[in-house]
N, C-alpha and C positions, 0 to 999 in steps of 0.2 A: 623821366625827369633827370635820368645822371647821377642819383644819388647812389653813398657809397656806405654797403652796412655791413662789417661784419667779416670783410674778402669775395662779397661777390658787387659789384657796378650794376643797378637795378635801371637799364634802357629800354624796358618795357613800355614807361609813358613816354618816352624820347618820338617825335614826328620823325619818321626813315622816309619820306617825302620822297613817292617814285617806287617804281620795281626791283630796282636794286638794291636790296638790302646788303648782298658781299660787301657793295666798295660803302654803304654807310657802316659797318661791324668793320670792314679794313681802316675807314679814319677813325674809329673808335677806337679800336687796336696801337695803331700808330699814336694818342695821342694818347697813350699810356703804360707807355717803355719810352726806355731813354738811354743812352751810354754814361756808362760812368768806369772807372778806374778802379780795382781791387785791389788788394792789400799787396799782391806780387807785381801791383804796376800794369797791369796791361786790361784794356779797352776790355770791356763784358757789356751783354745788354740786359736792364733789370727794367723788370716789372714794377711800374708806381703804385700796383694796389697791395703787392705783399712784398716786396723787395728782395722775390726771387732773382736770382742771377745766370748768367749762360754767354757763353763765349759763342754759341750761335743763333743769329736774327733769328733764324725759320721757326727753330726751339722755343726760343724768349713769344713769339706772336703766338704759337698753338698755345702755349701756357696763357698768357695775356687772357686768349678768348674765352678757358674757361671759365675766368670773372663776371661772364656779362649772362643778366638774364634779358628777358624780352627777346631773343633771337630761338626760332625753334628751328631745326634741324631733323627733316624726317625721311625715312628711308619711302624712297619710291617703289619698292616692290613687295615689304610688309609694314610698315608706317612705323616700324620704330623711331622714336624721337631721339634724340643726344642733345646733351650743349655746346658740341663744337662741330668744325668741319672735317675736323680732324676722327675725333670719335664717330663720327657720322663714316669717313673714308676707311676706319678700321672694319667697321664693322659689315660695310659694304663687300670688304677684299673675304674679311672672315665667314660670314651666310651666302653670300650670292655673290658666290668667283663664277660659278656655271653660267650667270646670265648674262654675263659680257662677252 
């Protein structure tokens, strides 16, 4: 449903309509950051659900995504889960560098 409780964005009853979930979690991502101007004047991109901030996009969306529930993330070679793609990629690089 999109509702917001608390600093996490609950998209669990949201329709992800189709196989691709990445690019439905990338327009959910993207439609909750936004730029804005800090106190020394210069462009930062912040997060709308805790009004974190970061001089860079890539930063600002891995953060973004950990707000979102309903998206599960699990390792394909011992099934652990995460909430992001990102914690999913650390922990990939961290347990099972051998199997690549």
């Amino acid at each position: 449903d999109g509702t917001y409780e608390g600093g996490v964005l609950d998209a669990s009853g949201m329709d992800m309509g189709g196989q691709d979930g990445n690019k439905d979690l990338d327009g959910l991502i993207a439609q909750s950051m936004r730029t804005v101007v800090d106190d020394f004047g210069s462009r930062v991109w912040q997060c709308d659900v805790c009004n974190r901030t970061n001089k860079d996009k890539t930063n600002i969306k891995k953060h973004v995504e950990t707000h979102f529930q309903g998206f599960e993330h699990h390792c394909p070679l011992c099934g652990k889960q995460s909430k992001s793609r990102e914690a999913m990629r650390k922990h990939m690089s961290n347990y099972h560098k051998s199997s690549f």
